[in-house]
VOBA-1610 file (N, C-alpha, C; in pm, whole numbers, padded with zeros to 5 digits, always signed):
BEGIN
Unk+12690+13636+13357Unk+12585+13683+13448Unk+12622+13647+13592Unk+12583+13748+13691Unk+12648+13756+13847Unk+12531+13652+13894Unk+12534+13530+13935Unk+12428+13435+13998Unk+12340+13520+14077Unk+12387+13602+14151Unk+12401+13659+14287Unk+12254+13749+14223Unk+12240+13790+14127Unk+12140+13912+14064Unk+12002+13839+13992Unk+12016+13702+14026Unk+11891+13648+14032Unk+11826+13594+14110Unk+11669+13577+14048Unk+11549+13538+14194Unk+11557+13390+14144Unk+11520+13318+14299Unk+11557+13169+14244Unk+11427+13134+14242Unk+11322+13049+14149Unk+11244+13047+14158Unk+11186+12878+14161Unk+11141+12792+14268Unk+11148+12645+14270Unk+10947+12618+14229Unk+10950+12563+14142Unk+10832+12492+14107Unk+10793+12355+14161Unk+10732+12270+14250Unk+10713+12192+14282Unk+10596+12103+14242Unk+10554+11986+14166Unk+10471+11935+14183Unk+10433+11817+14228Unk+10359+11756+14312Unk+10335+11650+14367Unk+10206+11604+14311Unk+10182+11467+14260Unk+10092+11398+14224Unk+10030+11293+14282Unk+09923+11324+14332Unk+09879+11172+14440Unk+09739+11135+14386Unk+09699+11038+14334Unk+09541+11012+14342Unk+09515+11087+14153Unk+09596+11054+14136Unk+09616+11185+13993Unk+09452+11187+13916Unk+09416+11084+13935Unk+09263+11071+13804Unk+09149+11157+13941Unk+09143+11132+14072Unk+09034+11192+14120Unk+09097+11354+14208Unk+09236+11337+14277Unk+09262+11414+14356Unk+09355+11581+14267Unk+09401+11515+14169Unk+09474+11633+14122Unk+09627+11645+14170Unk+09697+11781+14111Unk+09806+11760+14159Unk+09836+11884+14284Unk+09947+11896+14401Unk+09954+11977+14436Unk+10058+12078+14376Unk+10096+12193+14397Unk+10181+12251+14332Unk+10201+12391+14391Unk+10334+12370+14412Unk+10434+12468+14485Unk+10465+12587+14400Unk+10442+12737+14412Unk+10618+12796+14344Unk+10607+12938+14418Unk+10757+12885+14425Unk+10840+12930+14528Unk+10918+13097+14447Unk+10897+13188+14471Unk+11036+13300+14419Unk+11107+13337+14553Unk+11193+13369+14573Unk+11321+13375+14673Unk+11388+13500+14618Unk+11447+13594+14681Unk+11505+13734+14628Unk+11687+13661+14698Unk+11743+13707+14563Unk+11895+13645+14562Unk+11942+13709+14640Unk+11882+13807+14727Unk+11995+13852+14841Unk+11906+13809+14999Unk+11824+13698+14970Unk+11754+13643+15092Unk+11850+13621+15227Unk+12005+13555+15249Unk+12022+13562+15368Unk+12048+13676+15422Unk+12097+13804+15349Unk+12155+13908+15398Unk+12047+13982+15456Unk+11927+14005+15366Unk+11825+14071+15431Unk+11754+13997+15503Unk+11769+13878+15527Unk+11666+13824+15656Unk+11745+13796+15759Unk+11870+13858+15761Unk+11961+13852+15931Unk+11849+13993+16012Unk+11834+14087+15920Unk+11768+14143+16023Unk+11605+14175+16087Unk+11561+14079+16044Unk+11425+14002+16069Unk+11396+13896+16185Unk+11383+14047+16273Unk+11341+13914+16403Unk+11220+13913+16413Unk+11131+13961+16413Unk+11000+14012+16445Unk+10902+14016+16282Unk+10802+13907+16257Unk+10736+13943+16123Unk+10574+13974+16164Unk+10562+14075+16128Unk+10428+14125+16130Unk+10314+14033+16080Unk+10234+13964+16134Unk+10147+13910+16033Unk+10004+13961+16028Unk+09931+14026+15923Unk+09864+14096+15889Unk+09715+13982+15873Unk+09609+14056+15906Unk+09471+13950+15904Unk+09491+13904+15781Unk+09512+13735+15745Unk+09479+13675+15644Unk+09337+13683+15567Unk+09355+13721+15431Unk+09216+13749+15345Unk+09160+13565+15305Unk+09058+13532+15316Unk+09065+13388+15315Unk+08890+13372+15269Unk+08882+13339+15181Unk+08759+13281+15083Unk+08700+13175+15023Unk+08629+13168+15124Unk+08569+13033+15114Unk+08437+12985+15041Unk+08426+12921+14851Unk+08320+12940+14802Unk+08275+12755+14805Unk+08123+12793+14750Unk+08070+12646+14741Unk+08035+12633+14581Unk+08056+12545+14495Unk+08050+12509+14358Unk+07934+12442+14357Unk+07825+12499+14297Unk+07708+12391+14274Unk+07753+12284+14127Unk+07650+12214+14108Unk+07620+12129+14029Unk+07658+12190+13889Unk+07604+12283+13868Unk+07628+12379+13785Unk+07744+12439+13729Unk+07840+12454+13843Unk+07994+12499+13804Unk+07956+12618+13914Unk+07876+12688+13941Unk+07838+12820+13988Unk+07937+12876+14139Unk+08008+12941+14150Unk+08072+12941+14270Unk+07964+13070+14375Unk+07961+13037+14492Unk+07889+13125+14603Unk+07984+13116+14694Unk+08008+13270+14719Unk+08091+13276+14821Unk+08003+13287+14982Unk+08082+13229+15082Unk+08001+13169+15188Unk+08040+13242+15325Unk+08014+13323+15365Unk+08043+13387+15459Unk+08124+13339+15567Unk+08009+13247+15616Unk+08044+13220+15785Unk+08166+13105+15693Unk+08142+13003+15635Unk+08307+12909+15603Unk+08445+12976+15578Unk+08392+13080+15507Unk+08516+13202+15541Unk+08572+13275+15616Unk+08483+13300+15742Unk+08511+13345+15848Unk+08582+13231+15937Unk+08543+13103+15948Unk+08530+12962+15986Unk+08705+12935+15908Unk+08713+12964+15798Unk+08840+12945+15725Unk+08940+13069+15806Unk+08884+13202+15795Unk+09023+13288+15853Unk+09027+13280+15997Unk+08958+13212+16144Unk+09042+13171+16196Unk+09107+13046+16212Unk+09084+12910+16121Unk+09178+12801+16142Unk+09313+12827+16070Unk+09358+12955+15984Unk+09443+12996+15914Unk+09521+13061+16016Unk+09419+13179+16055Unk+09555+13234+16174Unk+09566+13165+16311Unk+09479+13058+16352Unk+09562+12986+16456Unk+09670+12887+16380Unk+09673+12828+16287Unk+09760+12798+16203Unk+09909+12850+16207Unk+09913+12950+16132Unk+09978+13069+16118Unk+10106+13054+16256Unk+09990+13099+16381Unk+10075+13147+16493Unk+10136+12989+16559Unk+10053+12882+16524Unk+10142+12788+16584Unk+10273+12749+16508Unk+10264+12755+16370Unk+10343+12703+16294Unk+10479+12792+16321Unk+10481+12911+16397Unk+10599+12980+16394Unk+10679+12954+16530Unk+10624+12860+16643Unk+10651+12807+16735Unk+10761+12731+16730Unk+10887+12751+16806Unk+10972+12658+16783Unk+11117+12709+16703Unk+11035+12800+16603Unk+11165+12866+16482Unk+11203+13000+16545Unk+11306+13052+16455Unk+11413+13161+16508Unk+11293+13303+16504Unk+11206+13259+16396Unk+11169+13394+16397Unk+10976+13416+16477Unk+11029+13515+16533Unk+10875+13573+16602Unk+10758+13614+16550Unk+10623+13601+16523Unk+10532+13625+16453Unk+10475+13698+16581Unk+10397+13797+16507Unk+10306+13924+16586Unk+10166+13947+16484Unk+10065+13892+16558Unk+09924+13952+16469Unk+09906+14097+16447Unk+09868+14173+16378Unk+09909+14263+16312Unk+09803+14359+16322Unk+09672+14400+16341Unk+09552+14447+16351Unk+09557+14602+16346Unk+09559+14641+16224Unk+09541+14761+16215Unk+09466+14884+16256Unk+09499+15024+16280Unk+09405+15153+16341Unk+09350+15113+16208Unk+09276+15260+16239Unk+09191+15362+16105Unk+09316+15339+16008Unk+09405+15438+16057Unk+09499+15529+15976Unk+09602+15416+15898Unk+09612+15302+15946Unk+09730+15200+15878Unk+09651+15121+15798Unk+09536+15055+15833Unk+09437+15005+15749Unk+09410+15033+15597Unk+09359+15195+15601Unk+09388+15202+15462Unk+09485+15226+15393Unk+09594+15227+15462Unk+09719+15216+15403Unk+09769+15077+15364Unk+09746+14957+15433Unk+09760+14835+15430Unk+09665+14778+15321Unk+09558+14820+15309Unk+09504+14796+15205Unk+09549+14844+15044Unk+09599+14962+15015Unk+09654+14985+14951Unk+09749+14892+14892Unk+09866+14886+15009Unk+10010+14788+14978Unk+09921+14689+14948Unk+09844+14587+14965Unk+09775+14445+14928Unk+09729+14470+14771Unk+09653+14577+14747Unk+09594+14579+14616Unk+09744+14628+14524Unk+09840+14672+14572Unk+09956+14670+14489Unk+10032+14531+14468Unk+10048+14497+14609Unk+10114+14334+14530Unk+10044+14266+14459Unk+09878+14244+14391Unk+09886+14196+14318Unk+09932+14259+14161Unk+09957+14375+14156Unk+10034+14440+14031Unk+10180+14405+14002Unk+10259+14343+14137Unk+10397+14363+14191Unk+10394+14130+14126Unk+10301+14102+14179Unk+10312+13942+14159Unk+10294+13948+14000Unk+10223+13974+13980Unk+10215+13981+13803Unk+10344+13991+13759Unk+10386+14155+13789Unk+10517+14169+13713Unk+10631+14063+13732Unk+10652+14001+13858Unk+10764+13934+13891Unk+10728+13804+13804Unk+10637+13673+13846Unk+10623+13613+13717Unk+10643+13646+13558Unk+10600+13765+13544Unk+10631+13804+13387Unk+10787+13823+13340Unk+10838+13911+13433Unk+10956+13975+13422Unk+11084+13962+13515Unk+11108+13880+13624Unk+11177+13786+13710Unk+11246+13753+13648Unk+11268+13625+13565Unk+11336+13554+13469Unk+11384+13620+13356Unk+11316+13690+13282Unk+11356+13777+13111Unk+11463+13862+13168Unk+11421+13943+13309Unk+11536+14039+13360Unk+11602+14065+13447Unk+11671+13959+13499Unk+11711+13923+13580Unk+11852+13994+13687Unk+11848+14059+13611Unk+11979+14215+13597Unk+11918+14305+13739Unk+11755+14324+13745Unk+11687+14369+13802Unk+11603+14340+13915Unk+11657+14278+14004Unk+11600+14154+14099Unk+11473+14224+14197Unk+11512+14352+14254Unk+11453+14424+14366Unk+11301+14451+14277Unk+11184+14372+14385Unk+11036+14399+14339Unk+11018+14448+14467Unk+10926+14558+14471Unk+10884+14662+14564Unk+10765+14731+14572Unk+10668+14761+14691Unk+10540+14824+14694Unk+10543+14943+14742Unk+10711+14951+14767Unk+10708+15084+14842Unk+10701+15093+14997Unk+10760+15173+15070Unk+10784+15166+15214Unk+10709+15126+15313Unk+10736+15059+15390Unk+10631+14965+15480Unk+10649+15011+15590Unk+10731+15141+15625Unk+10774+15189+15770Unk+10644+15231+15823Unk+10595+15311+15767Unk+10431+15326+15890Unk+10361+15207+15902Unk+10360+15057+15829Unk+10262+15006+15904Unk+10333+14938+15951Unk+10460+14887+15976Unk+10601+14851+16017Unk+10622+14907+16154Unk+10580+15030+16147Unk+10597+15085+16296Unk+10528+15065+16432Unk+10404+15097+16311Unk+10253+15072+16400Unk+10253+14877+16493Unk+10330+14793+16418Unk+10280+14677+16413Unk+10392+14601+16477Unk+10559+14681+16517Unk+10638+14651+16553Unk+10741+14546+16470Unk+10693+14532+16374Unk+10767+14421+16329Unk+10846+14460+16254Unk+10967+14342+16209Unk+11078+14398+16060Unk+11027+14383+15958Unk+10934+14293+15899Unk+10867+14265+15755Unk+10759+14240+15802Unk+10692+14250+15668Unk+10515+14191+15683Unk+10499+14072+15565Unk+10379+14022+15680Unk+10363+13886+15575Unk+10205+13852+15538Unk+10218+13854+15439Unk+10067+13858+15387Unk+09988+13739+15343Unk+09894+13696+15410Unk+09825+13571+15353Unk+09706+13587+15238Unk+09726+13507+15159Unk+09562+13501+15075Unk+09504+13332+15051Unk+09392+13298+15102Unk+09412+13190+15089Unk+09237+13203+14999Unk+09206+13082+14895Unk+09087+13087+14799Unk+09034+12940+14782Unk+08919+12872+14856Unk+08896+12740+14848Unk+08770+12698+14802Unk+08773+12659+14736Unk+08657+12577+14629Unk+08608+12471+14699Unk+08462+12450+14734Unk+08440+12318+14768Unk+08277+12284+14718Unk+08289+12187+14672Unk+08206+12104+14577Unk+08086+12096+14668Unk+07968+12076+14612Unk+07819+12003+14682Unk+07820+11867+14647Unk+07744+11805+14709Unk+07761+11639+14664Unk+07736+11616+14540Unk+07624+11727+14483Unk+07574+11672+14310Unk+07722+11732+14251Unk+07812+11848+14304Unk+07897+11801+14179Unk+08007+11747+14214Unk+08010+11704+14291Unk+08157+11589+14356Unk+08112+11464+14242Unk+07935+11448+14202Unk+07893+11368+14165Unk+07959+11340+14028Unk+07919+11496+13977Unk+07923+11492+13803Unk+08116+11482+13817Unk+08173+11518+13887Unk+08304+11545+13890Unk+08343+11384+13906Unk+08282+11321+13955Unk+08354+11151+13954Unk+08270+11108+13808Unk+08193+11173+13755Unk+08141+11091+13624Unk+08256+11122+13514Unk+08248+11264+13519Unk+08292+11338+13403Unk+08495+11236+13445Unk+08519+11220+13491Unk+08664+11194+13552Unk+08693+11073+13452Unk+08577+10942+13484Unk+08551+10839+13462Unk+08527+10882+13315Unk+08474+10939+13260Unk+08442+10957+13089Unk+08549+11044+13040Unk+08612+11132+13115Unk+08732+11190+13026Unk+08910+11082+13045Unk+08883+10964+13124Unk+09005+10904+13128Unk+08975+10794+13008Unk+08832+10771+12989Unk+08775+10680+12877Unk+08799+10744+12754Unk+08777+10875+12750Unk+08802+10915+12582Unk+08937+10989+12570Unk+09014+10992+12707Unk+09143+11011+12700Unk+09220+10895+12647Unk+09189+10758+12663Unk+09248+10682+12651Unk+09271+10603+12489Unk+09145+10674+12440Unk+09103+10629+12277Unk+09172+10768+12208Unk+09161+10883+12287Unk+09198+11029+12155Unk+09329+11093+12212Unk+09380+11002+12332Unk+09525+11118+12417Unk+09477+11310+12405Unk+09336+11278+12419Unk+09300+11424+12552Unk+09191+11379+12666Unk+09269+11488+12736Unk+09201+11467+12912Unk+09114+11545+12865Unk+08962+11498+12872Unk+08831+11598+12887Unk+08811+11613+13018Unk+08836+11542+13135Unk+08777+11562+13283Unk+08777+11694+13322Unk+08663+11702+13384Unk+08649+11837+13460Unk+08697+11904+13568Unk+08727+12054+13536Unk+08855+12079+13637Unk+08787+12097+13804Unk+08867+11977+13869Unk+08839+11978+13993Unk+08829+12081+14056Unk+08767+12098+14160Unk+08783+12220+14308Unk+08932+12189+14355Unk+08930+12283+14437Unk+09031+12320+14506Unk+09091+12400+14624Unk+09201+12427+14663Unk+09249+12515+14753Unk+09401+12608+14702Unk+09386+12740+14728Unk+09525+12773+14721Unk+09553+12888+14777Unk+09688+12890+14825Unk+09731+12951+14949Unk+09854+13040+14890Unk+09832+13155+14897Unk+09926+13271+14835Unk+10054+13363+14994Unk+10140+13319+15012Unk+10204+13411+15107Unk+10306+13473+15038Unk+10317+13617+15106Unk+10436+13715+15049Unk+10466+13763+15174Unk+10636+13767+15183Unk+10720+13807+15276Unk+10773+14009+15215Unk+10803+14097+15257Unk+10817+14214+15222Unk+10904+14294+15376Unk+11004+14379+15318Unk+11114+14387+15412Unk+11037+14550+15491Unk+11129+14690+15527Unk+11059+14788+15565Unk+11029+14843+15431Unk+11155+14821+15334Unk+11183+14915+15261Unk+11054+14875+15140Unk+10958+14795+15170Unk+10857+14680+15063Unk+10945+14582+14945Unk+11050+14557+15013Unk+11089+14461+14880Unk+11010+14364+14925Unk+11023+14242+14823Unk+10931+14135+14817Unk+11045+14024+14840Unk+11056+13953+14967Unk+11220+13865+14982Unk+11162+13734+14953Unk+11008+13709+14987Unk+10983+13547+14962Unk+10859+13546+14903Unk+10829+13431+14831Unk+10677+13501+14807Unk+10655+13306+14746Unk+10531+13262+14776Unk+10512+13145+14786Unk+10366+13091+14742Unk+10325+13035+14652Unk+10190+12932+14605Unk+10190+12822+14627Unk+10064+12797+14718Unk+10093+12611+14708Unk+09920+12605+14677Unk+09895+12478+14569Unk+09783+12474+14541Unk+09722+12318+14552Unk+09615+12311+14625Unk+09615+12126+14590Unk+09439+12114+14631Unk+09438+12014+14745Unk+09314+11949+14792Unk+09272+11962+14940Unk+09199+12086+15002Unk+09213+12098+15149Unk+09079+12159+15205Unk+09019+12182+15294Unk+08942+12237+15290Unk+08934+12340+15442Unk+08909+12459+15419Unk+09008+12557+15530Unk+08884+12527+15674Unk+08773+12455+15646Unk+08656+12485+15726Unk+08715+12397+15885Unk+08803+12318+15834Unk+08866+12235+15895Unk+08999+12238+15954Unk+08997+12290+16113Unk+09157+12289+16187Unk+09231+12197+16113Unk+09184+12062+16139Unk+09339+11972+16104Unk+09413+12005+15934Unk+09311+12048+15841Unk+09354+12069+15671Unk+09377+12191+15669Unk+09352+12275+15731Unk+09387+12444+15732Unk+09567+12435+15748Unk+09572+12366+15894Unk+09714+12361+15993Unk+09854+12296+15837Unk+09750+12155+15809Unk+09868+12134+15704Unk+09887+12228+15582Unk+09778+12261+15555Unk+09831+12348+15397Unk+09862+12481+15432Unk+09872+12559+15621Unk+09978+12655+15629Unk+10126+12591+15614Unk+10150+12434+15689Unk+10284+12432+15711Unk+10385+12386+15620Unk+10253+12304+15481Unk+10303+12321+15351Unk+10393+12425+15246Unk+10277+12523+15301Unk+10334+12685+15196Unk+10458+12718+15290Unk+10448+12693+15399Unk+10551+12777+15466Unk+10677+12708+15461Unk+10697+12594+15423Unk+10789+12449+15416Unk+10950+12547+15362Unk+10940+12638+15327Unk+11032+12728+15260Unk+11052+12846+15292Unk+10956+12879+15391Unk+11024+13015+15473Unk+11142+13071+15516Unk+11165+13190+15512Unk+11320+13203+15562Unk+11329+13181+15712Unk+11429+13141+15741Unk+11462+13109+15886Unk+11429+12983+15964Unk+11366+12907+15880Unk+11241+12750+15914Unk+11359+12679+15917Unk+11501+12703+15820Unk+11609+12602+15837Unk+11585+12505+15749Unk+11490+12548+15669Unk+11526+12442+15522Unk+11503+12523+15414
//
């Protein structure tokens, strides 16, 4: 097998605070012909980040929250634009007409058909590396840039009654973990941050999950868990 005809795909997990905080967790897919096609990537389009911000009652119940979401998508894209400060490559906010909009919407509701397949079928077929949504030249044009980069970010945040039951239940599933070797604790809240890199032609060259403990309502936790996911970008020099 030609190395060269596979996606490299890095899983990361970091464990801190493991009984209350959870773990964070990286994964990374990379398209095996990443330096060649990102020599000609000066300019990346970045498209309004979709960013959702719910509250978990006591209950388990999630409500999605308007204004914290709104409150979340701009500490994401000032995020975003600082974090590209400094590196080789140029970021451009992206704000679509009429006419590219629903086209852009389109390409979004396809990559999640395009992320599916690559997790599924990435690895089994590896013969077959190129994942694609199809041509990105009209909103590519419109937006000036060489690729587009797409944010999704989805954050869970607890009310005090269930931060409550969530430190009980923690405390009683490490207790009957410890007598039966199973974790009953209840699955914590969370944050997680989805970016995909895509060339003119829509291949998919980077595409990135990082999942952990953050809360987007907040500049300073927004800023780190962009510069987290992005820790692996092309051109960042690591």
């Amino acid at each position: 097998m030609n190395i060269t005809t596979v996606w490299t795909r890095t899983v990361v997990v970091s464990c801190l605070y493991i009984t209350l905080s959870g773990c964070a967790t990286k994964n990374i897919m990379t398209h095996p012909d990443m330096a060649g096609k990102s020599r000609t990537i000066k300019t990346v389009a970045f498209a309004e980040p979709e960013i959702k911000v719910y509250e978990i009652s006591a209950g388990g119940v999630p409500e999605l929250m308007d204004d914290w979401s709104a409150k979340g998508k701009e500490n994401v894209t000032k995020a975003m634009m600082t974090a590209f400060k400094g590196t080789p490559v140029k970021i451009t906010a992206f704000k679509p007409d009429d006419a590219t909009e629903a086209e852009l919407k389109q390409v979004m509701a396809l990559f999640e058909t395009v992320m599916y397949s690559m997790k599924n079928q990435a690895f089994i077929n590896p013969q077959n590396p190129d994942f694609s949504v199809g041509s990105l030249e009209t909103i590519l044009n419109s937006s000036g840039g060489d690729a587009l980069l797409l944010v999704h970010g989805v954050d869970q945040i607890a009310t005090a009654g269930k931060k409550a039951l969530n430190v009980l239940g923690t405390i009683t599933g490490v207790a009957v973990g410890a007598l039966t070797g199973v974790n009953t604790s209840p699955r914590m809240e969370g944050t997680a941050m989805r970016m995909v890199l895509a060339d003119r032609q829509g291949t998919i060259l980077w595409y990135n999950t990082y999942n952990g403990t953050y809360d987007l309502r907040d500049p300073d936790s927004s800023d780190t868990l962009v510069k987290n996911t992005l820790d692996s970008f092309p051109g960042f020099g690591k």
